[in-house]
BAFILUM-132606 format. One line per field, with one value per residue: residue number from 1; chain; z negated, x, y of N, C-alpha, C in turn. Coordinates in pm, 1 decimal. Atoms other than C-alpha are relative to their C-alpha. Example, Ala and Ser with C-alpha at 12.3 -4.5 7.8 and 13.67 -1.06 7.14 Angstrom:
BEGIN
torvo = 1  2
keza = A  A
n.pz = 0.0  6.0
n.px = 89.0  -82.0
n.py = -119.0  -119.0
ca.pz = -780.0  -714.0
ca.px = 1230.0  1367.0
ca.py = -450.0  -106.0
c.pz = 0.0  -73.0
c.px = 90.0  -77.0
c.py = 120.0  109.0
This chain:
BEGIN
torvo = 1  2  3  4  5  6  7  8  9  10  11  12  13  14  15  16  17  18  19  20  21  22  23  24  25  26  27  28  29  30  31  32  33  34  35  36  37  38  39  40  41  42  43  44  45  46  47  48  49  50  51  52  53  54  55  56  57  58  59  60  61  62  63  64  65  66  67  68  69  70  71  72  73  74  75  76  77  78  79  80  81  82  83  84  85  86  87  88  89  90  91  92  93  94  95  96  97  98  99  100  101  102  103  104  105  106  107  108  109  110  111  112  113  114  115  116  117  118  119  120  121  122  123  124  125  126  127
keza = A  A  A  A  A  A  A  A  A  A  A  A  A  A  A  A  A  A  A  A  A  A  A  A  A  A  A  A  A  A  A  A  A  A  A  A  A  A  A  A  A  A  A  A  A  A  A  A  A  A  A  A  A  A  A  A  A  A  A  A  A  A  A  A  A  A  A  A  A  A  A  A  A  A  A  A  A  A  A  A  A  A  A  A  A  A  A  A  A  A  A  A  A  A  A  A  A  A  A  A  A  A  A  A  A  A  A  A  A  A  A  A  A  A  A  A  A  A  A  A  A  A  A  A  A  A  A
n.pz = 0.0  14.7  128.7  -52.5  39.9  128.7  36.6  24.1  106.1  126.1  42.9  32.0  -99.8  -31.6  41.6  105.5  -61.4  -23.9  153.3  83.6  -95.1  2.1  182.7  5.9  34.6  -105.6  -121.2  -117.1  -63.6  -129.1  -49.7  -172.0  -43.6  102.6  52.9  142.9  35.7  137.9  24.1  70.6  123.6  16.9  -17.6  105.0  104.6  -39.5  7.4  128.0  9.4  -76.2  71.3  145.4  -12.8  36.9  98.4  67.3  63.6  -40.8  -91.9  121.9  4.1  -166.9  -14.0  116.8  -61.8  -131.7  26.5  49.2  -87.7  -59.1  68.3  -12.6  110.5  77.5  -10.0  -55.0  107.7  60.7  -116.2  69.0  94.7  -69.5  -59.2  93.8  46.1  -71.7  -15.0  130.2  -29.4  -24.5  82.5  95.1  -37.8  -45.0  51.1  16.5  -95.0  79.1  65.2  -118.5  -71.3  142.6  -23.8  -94.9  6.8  79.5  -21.6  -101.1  48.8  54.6  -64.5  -70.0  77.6  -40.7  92.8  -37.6  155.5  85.3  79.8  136.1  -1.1  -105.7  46.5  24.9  66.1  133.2  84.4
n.px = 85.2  -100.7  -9.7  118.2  114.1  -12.4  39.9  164.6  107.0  33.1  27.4  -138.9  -81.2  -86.6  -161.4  -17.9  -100.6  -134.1  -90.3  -0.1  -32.5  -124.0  -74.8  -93.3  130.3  39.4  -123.3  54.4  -104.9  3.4  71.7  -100.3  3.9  -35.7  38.6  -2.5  88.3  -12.5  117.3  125.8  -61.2  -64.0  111.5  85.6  -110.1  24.8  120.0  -9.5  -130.5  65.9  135.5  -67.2  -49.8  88.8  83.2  -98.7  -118.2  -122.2  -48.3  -99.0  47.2  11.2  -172.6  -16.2  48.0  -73.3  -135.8  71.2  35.6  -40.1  -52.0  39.0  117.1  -69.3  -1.9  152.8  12.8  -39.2  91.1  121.6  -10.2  33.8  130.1  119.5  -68.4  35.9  129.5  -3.3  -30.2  108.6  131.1  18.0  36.9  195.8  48.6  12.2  63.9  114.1  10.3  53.5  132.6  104.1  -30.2  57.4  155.2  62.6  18.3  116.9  101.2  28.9  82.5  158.3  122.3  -6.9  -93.0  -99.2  -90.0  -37.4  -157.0  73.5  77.4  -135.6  -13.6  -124.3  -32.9  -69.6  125.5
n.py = -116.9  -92.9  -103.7  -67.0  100.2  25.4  -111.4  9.5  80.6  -43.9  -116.6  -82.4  -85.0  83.0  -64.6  71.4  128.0  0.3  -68.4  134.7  84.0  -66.1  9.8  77.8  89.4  83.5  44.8  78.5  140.0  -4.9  86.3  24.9  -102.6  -152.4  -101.3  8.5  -4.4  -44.0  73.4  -54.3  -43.2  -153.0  -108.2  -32.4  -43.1  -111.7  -31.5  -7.9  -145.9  -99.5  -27.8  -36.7  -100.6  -142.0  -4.7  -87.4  75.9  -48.5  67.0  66.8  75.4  84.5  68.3  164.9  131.4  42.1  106.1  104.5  98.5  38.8  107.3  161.2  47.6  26.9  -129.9  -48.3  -106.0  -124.6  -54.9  -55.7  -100.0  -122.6  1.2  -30.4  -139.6  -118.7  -22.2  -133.3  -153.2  -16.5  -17.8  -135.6  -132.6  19.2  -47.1  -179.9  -48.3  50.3  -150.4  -85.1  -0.5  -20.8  -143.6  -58.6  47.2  -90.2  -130.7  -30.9  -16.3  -185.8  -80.6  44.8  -33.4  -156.7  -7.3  15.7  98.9  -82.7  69.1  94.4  106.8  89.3  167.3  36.1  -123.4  69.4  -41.5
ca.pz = 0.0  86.3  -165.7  56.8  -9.0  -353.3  -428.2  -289.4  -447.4  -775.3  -788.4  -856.0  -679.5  -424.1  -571.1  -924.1  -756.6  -572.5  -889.7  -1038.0  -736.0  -762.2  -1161.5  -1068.7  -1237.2  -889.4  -654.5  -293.6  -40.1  294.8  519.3  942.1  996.9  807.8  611.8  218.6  57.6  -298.2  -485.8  -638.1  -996.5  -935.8  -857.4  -1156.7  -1405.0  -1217.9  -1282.7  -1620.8  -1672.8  -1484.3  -1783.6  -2080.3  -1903.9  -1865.9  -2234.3  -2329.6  -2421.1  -2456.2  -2268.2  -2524.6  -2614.9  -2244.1  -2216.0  -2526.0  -2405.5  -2040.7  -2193.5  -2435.9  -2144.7  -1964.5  -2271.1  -2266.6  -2495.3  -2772.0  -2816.7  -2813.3  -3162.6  -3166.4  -2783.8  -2991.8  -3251.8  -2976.2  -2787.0  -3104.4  -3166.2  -2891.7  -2897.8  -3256.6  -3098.6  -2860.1  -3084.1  -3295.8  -2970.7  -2887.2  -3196.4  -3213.7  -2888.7  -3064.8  -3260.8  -3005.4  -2851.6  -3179.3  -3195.7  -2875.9  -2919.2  -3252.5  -3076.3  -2828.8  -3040.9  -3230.7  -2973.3  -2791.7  -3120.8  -3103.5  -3386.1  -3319.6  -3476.7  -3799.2  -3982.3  -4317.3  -4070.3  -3863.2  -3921.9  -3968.0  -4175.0  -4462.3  -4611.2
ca.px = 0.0  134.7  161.5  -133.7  -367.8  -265.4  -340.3  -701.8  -799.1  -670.5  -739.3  -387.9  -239.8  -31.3  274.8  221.4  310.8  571.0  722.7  672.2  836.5  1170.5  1194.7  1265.6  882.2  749.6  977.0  874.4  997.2  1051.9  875.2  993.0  847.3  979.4  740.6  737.6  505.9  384.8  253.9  -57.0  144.6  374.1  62.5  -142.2  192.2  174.3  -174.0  -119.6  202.6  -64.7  -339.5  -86.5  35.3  -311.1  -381.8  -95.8  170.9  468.0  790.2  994.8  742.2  643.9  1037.7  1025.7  722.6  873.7  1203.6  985.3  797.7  1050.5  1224.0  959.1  636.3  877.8  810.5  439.6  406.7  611.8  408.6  95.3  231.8  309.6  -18.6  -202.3  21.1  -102.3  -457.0  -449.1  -323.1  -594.0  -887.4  -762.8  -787.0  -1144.5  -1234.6  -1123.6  -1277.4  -1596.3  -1599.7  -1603.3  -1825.2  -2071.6  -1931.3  -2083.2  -2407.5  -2464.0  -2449.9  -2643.3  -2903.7  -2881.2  -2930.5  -3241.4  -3371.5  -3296.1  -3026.8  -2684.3  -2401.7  -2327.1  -1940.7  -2199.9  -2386.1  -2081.6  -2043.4  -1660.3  -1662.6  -1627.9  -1941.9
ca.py = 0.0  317.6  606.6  818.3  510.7  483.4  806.2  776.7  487.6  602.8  904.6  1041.6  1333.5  1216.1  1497.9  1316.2  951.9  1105.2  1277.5  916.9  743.2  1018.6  978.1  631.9  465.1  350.4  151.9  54.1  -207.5  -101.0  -247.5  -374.6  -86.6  201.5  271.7  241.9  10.7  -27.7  -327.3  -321.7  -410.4  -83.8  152.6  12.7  116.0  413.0  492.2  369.6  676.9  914.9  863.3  891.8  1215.4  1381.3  1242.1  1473.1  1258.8  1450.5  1407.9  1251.8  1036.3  903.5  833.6  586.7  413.9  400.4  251.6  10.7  -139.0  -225.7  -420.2  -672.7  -778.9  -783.2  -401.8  -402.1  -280.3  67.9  85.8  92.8  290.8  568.4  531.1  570.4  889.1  1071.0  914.3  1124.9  1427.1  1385.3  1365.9  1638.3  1889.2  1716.4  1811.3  2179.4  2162.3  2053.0  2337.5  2568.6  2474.4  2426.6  2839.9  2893.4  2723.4  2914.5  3240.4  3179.5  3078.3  3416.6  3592.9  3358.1  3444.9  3834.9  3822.2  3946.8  3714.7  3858.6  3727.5  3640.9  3390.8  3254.5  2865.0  2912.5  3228.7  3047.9  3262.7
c.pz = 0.0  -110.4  68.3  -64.5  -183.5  -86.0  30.4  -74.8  -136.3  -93.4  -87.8  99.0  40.7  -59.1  -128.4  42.3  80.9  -132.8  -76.9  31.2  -41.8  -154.7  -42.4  -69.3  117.1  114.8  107.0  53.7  126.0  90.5  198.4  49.3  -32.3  -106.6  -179.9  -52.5  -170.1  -25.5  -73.9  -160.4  -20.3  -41.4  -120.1  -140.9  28.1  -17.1  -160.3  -50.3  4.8  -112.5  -152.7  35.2  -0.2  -140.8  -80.0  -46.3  33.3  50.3  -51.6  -30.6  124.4  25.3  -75.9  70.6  124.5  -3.4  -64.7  102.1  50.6  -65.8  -35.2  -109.1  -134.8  -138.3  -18.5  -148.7  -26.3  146.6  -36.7  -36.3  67.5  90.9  -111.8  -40.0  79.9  19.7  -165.8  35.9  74.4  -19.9  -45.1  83.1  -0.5  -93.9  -10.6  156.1  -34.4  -44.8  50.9  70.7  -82.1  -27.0  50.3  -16.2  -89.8  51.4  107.0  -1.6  -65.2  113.5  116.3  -99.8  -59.4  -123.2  61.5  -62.3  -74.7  -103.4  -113.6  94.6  100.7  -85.8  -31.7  -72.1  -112.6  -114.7  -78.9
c.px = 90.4  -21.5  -127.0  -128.6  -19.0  -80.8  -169.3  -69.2  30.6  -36.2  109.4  10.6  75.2  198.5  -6.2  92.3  124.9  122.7  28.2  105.0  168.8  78.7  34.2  -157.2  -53.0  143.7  -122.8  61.4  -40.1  -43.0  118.9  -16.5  41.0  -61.5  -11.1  -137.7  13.7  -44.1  -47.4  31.4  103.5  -76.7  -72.5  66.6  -34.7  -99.1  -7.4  86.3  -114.1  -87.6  36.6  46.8  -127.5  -73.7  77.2  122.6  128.6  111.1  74.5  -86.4  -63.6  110.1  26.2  -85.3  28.2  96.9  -103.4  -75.0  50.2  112.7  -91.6  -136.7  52.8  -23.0  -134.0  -0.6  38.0  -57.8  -99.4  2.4  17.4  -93.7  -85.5  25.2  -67.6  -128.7  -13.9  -17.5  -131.4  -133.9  5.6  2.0  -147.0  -73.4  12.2  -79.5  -193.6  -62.8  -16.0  -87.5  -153.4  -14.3  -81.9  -127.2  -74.2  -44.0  -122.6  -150.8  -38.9  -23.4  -117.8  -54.5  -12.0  70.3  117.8  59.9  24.7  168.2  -101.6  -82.3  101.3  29.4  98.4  39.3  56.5  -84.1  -85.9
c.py = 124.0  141.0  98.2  -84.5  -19.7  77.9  16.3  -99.1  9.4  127.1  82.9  119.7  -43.5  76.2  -98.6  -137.3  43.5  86.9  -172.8  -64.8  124.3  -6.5  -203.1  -79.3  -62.7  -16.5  -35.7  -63.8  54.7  -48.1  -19.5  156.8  144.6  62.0  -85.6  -92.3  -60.6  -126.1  41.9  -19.6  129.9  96.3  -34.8  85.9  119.8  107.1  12.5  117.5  129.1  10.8  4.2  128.8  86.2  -39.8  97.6  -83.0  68.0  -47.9  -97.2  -129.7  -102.9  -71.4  -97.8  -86.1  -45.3  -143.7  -153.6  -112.7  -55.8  -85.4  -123.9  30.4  15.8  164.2  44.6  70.3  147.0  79.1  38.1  79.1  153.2  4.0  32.2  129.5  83.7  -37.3  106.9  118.6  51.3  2.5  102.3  129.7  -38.4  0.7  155.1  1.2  0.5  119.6  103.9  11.0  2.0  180.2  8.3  -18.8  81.3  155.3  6.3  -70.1  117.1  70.6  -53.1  109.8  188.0  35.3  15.6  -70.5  110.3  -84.5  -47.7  -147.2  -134.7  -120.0  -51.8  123.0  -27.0  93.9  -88.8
């Protein structure tokens, strides 16, 4: 599969896979014909990299679990332990995001109901 195809059926950007493919995470095999192809265990890794990077996983931490995978099953525990690190991180924005949005909702019930917000009725005032 070539890195165009890849990219549509996973719904990657095809610059992401080629950023992937230059940092040395996806290899291809040349084909008679010249052109690069992928297997379908490269592209799922790939996909897998692609959905720890938009969960936020910083870079430092992507680079351990990179290395870790590629020492074997042996490793699965401190793989968890940084997958669970950044599912953390990621709850604790999707909750401040929560909140914000709870914010927003309050106000724009005060003013359906022809109340401006006031800081004594704000839900994070701490009134």
């Amino acid at each position: 599969m070539t890195l165009q195809e890849a990219s549509s059926r996973y719904h990657v950007d095809l610059k992401s896979l080629q950023f992937y493919e230059q940092g040395g995470l996806l290899q291809g095999r040349l084909t008679e014909d010249g052109v690069l192809d992928y297997r379908e265990k490269e592209l799922q890794r790939a996909f897998e990299f692609h959905c720890l990077v938009d969960a936020g996983m910083d870079l430092c931490a992507f680079r351990r679990f990179v290395a870790l995978q590629r020492q074997g099953p042996a490793t699965a525990p401190e793989q968890i332990q940084l997958l669970r690190r950044c599912r953390c991180q990621l709850l604790e924005e999707i909750h401040k995001m929560q909140q914000t949005l709870d914010q927003l909702d309050f106000f724009i019930h005060q003013i359906k109901g022809g109340q401006p917000p006031q800081a004594e009725q704000h839900p994070f005032s701490g009134s």
